[in-house]
N, C-alpha and C positions, 0 to 999 in steps of 0.2 A: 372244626367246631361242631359240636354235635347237636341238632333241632329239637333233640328231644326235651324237654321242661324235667324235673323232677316232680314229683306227686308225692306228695306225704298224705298215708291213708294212715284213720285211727280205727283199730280193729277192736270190737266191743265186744265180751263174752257174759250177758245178761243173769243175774242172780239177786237173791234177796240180799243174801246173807253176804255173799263175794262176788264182787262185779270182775273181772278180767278187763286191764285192755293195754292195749299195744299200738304201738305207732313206727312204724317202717315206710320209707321211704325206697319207690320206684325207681330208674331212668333208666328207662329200655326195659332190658330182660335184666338189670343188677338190679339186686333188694338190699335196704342198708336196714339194721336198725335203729331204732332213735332211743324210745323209752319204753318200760311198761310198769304196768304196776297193776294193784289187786284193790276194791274199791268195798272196805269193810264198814258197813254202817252199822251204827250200836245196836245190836240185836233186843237192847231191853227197851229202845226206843219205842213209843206209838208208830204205828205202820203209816204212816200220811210221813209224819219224821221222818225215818227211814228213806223212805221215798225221795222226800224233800232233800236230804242229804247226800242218796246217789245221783240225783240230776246235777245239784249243784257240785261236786266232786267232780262228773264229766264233762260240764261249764268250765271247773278250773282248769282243765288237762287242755282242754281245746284252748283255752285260751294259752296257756304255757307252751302248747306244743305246735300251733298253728296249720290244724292240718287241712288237706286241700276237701279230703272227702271222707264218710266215715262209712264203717259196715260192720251189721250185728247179725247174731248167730240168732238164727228163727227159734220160738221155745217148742221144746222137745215134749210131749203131752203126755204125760202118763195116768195111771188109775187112780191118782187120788185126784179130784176137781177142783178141792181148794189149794191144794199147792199150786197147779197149772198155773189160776187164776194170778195168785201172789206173782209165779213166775214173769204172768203178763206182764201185770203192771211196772215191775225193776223194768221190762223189756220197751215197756212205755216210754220210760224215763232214759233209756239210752237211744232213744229212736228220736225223742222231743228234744234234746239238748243238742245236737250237731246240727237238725232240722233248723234249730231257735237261731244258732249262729250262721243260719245261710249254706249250709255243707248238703253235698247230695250224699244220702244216705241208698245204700245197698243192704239188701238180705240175703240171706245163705242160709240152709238147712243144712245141718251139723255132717250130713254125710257126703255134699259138697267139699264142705270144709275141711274133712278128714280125706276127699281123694284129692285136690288138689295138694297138701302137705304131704300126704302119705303114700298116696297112689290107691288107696281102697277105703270104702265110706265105710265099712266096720272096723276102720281101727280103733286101738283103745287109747285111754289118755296117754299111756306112757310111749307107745311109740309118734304119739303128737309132738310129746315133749323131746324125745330124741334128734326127730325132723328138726324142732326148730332149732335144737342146739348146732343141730349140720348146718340147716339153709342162715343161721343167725346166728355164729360163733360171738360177737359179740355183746350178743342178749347175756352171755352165761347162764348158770340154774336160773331157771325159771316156776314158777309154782303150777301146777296144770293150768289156774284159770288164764293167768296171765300168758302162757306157751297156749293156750283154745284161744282168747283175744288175738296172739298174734298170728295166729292161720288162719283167722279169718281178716285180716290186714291183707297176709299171702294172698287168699283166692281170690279178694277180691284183687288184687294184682292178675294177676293171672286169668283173671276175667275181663279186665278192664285191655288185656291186652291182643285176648283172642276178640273182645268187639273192634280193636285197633286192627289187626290183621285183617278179618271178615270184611269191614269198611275201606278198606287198601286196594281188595281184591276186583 
């Protein structure tokens, strides 16, 4: 009988417009998946709306999906300031909702997340989505957000297992 517990992490792939997230399930080195989905808030909404809608969205999922632990993809800065900004705050809101239900939340910078699934932090979306259709034949098509949520569910797998080794040694 095996000691190891299973971990269900929910992997969050932060945006205004489309949130990503995934939920995969650890035990040992096997990764299962469970769900994912793409978290589209009414774009003609007021921005506080919006907001309001993707925390509660990520409230639903955790609660339907009961996961042990969550991890979001750090936001990616680019030259316009108020997009970042916007970006923040969606990234607030996936940070605040697992935090709210007692989950220990993890961050990852998108180029982590891309070597863990990929093997190289410049890869592009489609070979994210490829990966995940190999390491998660049961996801099927995926849409990129939802395939970026769930490699970052992966790395933090894969993180959580090299601190499990390192702690062993």
């Amino acid at each position: 009988m095996s000691a190891i517990r299973p971990v269900r992490i929910l992997g969050l792939d932060p945006g205004l417009r489309r949130t990503g997230w995934g939920v995969v399930t650890v035990e040992g080195a096997r990764l299962s998946h469970v769900a994912h989905g793409v978290i589209r808030p009414d774009e003609a909404a007021p921005f506080a709306e919006r907001l309001l809608a993707l925390f509660e969205a990520i409230c639903a999922i955790i609660e339907t999906h009961a996961p042990d632990e969550a991890a979001v993809e750090e936001t990616f800065v680019n030259t316009n300031a108020s997009s970042t900004l916007k970006l923040g705050h969606a990234r607030a809101a996936c940070l605040i909702a697992p935090a709210r239900a007692g989950l220990p939340v993890a961050e990852y910078a998108a180029t982590v997340v891309k070597k863990a699934v990929v093997g190289t932090g410049g890869a592009d979306k489609a070979q994210v989505g490829f990966m995940i259709r190999r390491l998660l034949p049961s996801a099927g098509e995926t849409t990129a957000d939802a395939a970026d949520a769930l490699a970052v569910a992966i790395a933090h797998a894969h993180a959580r297992r090299g601190r499990a080794l390192r702690g062993a040694a």
